[in-house]
Phi, psi and omega in degrees: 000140175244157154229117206261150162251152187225176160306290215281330191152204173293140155233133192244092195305134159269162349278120183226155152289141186267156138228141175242130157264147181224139173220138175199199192294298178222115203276353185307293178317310186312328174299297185285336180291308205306308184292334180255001171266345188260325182044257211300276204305148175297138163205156195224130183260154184212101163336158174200274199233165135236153143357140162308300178254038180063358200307280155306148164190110302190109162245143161302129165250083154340146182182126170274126180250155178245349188195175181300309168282010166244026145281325169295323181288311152326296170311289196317302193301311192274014178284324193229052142288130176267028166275333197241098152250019150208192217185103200261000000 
């Protein structure tokens, strides 16, 4: 992935790997929303943290995007999971 700098902000060359971090409860669940929001396109999930008090637990999501909205469109689907709750 490049990241260019400009006057407007950041730019970004498509087609790049994405990566979102999620975070929720159950990591299992969190797993399967992955599998059914994402289907087609390849993606690699990567354990990432739990919780101190195990509560919580953080998976990565690999993920190839061709353009901005469907970088934007990832986020949103695993944004308005109720498995996920939140999508860094």
């Amino acid at each position: 992935m490049q990241i260019k700098d400009i006057k407007d902000g950041a730019h970004i060359e498509y087609p790049c790997r994405w990566t979102y971090r999620i975070i929720g409860r159950n990591e299992k669940e969190m797993r399967e929303a992955v599998q059914v929001l994402i289907q087609d396109d390849p993606c690699e999930v990567i354990p990432s943290r739990v919780s101190a008090t195990g509560k919580y637990v953080s998976l990565n999501i690999e993920v190839e995007v061709s353009c901005e909205e469907k970088r934007t469109s990832v986020y949103e689907s695993l944004r308005n999971h109720p498995s996920i709750i939140l999508v860094l």
